[in-house]
C-alpha positions as CSV (number, residue, x, y, z in Angstrom):
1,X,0.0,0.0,0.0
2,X,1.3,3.3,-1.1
3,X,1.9,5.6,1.9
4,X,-1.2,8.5,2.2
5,X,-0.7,12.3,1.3
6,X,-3.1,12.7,4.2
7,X,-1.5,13.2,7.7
8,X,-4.5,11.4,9.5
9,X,-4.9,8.3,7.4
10,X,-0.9,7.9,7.7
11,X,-1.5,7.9,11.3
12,X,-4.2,5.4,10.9
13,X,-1.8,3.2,9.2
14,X,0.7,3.5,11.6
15,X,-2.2,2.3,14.2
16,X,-2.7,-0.5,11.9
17,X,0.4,-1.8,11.6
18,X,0.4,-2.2,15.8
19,X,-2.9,-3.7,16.1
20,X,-1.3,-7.1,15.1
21,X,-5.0,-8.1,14.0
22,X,-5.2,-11.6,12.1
23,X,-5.6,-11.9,8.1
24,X,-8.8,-11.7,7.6
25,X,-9.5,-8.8,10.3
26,X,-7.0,-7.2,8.8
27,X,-8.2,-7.1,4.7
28,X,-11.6,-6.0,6.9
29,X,-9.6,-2.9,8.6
30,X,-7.9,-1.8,5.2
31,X,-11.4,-1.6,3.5
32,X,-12.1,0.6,5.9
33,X,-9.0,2.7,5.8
34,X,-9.7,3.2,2.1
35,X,-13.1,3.8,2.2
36,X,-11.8,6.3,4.8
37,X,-9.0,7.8,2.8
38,X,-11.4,8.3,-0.5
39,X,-14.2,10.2,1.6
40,X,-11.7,12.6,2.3
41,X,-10.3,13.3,-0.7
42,X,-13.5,14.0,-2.0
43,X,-14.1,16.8,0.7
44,X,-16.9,14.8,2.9
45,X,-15.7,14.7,6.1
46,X,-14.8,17.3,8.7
47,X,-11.7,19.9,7.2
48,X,-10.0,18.9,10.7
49,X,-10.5,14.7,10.4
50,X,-7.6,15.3,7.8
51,X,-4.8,16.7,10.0
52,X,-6.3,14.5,13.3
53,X,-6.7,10.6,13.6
54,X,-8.3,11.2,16.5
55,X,-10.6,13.9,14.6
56,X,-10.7,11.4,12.5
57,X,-12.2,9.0,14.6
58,X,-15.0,11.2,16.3
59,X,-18.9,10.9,16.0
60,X,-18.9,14.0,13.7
61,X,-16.4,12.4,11.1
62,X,-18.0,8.9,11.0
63,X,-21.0,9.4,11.1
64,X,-21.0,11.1,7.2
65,X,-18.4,8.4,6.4
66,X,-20.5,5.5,7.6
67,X,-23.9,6.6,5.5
68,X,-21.5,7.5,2.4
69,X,-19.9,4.5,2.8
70,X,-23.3,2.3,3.4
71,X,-25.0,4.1,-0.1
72,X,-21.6,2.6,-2.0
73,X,-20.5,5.5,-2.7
74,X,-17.1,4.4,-1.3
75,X,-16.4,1.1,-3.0
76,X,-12.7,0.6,-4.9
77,X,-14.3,-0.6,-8.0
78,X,-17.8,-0.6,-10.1
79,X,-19.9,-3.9,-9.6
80,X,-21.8,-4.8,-12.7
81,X,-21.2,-0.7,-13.8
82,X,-22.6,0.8,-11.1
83,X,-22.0,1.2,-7.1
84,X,-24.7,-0.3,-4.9
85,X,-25.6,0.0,-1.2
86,X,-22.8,-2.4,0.5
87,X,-24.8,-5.5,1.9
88,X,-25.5,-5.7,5.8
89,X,-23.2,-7.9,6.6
90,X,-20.4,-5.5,4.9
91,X,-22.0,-2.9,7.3
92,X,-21.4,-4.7,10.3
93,X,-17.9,-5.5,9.5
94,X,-17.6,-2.2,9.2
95,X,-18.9,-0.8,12.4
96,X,-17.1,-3.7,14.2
97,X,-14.0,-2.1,12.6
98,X,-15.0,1.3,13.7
99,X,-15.2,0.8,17.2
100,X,-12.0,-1.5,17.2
101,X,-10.4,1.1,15.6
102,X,-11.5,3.4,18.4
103,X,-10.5,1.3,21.2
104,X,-7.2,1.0,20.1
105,X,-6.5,4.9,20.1
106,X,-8.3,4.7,23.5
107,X,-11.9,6.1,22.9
108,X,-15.2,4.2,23.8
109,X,-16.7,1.6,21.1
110,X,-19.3,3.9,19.1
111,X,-22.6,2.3,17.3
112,X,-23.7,3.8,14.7
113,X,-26.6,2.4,13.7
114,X,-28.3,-0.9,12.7
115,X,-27.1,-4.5,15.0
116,X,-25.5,-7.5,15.3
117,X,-25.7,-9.9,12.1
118,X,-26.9,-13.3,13.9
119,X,-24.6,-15.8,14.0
120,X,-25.4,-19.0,11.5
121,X,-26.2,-21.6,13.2
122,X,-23.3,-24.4,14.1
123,X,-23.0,-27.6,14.1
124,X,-24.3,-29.9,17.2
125,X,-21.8,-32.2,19.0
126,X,-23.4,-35.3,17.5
127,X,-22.5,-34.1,13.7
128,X,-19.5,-33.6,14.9
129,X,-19.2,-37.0,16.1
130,X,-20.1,-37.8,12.6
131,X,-17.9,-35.6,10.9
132,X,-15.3,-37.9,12.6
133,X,-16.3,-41.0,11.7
134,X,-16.5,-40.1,7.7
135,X,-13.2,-38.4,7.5
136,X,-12.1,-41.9,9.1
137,X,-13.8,-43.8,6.4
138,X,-12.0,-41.4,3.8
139,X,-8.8,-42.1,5.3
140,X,-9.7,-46.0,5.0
141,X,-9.7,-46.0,1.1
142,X,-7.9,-44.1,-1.9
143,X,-8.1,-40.5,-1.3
144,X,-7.2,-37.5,-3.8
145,X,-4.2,-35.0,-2.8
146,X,-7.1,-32.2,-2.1
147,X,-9.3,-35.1,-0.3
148,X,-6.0,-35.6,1.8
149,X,-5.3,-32.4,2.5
150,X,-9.0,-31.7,3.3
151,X,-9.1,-34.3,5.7
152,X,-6.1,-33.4,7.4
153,X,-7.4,-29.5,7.7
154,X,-10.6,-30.7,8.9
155,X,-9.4,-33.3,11.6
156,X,-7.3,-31.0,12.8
157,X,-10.1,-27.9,13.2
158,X,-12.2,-30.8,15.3
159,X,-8.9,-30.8,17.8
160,X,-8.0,-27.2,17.7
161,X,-10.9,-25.2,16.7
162,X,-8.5,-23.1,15.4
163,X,-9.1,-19.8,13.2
164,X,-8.4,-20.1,9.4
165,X,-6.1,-17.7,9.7
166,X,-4.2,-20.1,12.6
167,X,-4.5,-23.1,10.7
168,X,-2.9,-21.5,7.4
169,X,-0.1,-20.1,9.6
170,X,1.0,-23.9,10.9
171,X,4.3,-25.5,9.4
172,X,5.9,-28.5,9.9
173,X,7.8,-27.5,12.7
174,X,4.3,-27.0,15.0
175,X,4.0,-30.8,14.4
176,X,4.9,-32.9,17.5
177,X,7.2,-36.2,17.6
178,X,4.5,-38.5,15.7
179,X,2.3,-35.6,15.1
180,X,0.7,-36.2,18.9
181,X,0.5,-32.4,19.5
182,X,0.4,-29.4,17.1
183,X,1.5,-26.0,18.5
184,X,-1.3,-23.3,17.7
185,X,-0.9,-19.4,17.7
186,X,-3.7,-18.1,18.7
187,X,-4.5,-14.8,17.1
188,X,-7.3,-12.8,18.3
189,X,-9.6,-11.6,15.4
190,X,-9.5,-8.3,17.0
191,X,-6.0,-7.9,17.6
192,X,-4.1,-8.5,20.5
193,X,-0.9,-10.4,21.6
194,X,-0.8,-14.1,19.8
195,X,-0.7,-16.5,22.5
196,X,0.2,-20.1,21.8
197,X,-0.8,-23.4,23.1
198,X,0.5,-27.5,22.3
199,X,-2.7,-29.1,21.8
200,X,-3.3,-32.5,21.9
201,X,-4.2,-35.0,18.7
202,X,-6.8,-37.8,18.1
203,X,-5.5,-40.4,16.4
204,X,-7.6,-39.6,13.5
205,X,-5.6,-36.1,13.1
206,X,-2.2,-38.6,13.3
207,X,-3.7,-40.8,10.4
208,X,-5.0,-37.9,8.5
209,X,-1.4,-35.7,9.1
210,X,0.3,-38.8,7.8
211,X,-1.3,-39.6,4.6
212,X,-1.2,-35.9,4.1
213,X,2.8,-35.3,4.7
214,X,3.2,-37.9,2.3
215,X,1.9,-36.0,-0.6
216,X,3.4,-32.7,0.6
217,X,6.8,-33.9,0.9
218,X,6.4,-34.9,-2.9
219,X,4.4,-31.2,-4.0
220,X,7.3,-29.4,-1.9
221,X,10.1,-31.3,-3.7
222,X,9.1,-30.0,-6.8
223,X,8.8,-26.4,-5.8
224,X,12.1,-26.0,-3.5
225,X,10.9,-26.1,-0.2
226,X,8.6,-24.8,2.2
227,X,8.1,-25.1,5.8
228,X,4.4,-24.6,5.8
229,X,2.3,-27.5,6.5
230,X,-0.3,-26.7,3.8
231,X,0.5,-26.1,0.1
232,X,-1.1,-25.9,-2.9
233,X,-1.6,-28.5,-5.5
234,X,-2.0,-27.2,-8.7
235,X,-0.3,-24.6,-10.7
236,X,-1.3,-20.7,-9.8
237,X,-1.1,-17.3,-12.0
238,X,0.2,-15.0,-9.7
239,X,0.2,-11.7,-11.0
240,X,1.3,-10.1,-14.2
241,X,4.5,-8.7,-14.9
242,X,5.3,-5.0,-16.7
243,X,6.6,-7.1,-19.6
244,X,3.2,-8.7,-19.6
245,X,4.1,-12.2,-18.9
246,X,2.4,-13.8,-16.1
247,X,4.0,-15.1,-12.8
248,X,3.7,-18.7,-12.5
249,X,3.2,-20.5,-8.6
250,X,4.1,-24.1,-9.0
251,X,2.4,-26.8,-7.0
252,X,3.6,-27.4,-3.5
253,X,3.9,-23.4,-2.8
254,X,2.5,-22.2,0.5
255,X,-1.5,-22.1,0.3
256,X,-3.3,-18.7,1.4
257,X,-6.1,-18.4,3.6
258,X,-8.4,-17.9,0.7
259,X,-7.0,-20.9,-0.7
260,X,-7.8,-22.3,2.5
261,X,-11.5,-21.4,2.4
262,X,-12.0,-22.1,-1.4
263,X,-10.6,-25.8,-0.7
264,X,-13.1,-26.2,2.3
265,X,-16.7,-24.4,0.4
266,X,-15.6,-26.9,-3.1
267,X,-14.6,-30.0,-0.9
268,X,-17.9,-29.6,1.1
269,X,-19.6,-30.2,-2.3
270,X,-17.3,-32.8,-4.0
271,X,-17.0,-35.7,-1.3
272,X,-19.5,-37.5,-0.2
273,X,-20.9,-37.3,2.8
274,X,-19.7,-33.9,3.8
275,X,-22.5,-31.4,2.7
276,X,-24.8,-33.0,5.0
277,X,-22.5,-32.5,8.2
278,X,-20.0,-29.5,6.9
279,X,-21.8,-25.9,8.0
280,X,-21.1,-23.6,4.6
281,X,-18.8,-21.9,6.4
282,X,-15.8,-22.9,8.0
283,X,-15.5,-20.2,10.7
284,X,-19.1,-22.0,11.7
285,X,-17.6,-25.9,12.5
286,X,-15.0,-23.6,14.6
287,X,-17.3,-22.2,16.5
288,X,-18.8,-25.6,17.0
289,X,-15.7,-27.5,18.1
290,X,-14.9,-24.4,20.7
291,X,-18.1,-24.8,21.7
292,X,-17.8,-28.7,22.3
293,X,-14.1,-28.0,23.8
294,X,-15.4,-25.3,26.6
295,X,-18.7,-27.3,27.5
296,X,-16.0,-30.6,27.9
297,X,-13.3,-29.0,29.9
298,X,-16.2,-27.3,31.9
């Protein structure tokens, strides 16, 4: 990101960079700091929310930006030629950003307007019971190097109930002796200090970890090395270059969290047995196995 000719939205990035807020918070907190950064250029917020972050960050600045920014006046780019109202759920991100934004420089969380998106509903304990016991019949039979890797990602999220921005952080290294234990950092959506924690695995996590560091070690041959424990498996464009020729990832290159998510929404589709326990959302099973976890240990 190129560094603002605006004093307060350099200040704002300078707050953002200290947040420490996890990858998908933080591609939530830069849509904001845009949408912030084009209502002032084009004159619609207070003269003094320019020189200020903190000016920046009052009622009377806000409140314009938040109706501007709810109309779609805001948005970075035209969707299908025109700029719509942003959806609620893009609303509520943003006022959850507002007031995180606003407890970080100190000042009291500030609602502006419409409520909480209710949370989809997770799974129950025995689905997840079930989950288990189909990922073990996968892990039974011939599986596909995304079925593997699936499996693995999924066994693992019923042990940890980790964050997909956790899980896509884990490398080899945060495997125990036999893959018994995987070391988590937990990152707080919000922000926060990352706090980590050894957790222990099922032996359906060992089985699935196994079968799935065997066709790794084979993806991550051919592209030079990696310590992350998930890869990708196919070719990637990454990019174009000024010369106009595109930028090639190879297979066994360290997956992204939206690589992450894609894998989980098409997988919860493709194999059998999984669109009738798999929530459509992965952050949903999370919440589900923490859920399980707390009531267990209670």
């Amino acid at each position: 990101m190129q560094t603002s000719t605006i004093p307060s939205v350099r200040a704002l990035d300078q707050l953002l960079d200290r947040l420490g807020a996890g990858a998908a918070r933080r591609r939530q907190l830069d849509m904001v700091r845009g949408e912030l950064e084009r209502a002032l250029a084009r004159g619609a917020l207070p003269v003094g929310a320019r020189r200020s972050l903190r000016r920046l960050l009052e009622k009377e600045a806000l409140a314009p930006y938040v109706r501007l920014a709810e109309s779609g006046a805001l948005r970075h780019r035209r969707v299908a030629g025109g700029l719509p109202p942003t959806s609620e759920a893009t609303n509520e991100i943003r006022r959850k950003c507002i007031d995180l934004l606003r407890e970080a420089l100190g000042l009291t969380a500030l609602r502006l307007g419409g409520g909480e998106i209710p949370l989809q509903p997770a799974p129950e304990a025995a689905t997840l019971s079930a989950l288990a016991r189909q990922l073990d019949q996968y892990l039974a039979g011939p599986m596909s190097p995304a079925q593997t890797r699936l499996t693995a990602v999924l066994a693992l999220e019923l042990d940890t109930a980790a964050r997909s921005g956790e899980l896509i952080e884990l490398r080899t290294t945060d495997l125990g002796e036999d893959n018994t234990a995987v070391y988590v950092a937990r990152r707080p959506q919000g922000g926060g200090a990352v706090e980590g924690e050894w957790v222990e695995t099922s032996a359906l996590t060992r089985a699935a970890l196994e079968r799935w560091l065997d066709v790794r070690t084979d993806l991550v041959q051919r592209a030079h090395g990696t310590s992350k424990l998930w890869v990708s498996l196919w070719m990637n464009h990454d990019g174009v270059l000024d010369d106009g020729h595109a930028v090639i990832r190879p297979p066994g290159m360290p997956l992204e969290e939206n690589g992450l998510i894609t894998s989980y929404r098409v997988g919860r589709l493709r194999y059998e047995g999984l669109r009738q326990l798999l929530p459509l959302k992965l952050e949903q099973l999370r919440r589900a196995v923490d859920a399980e976890r707390q009531r267990t240990a209670a």
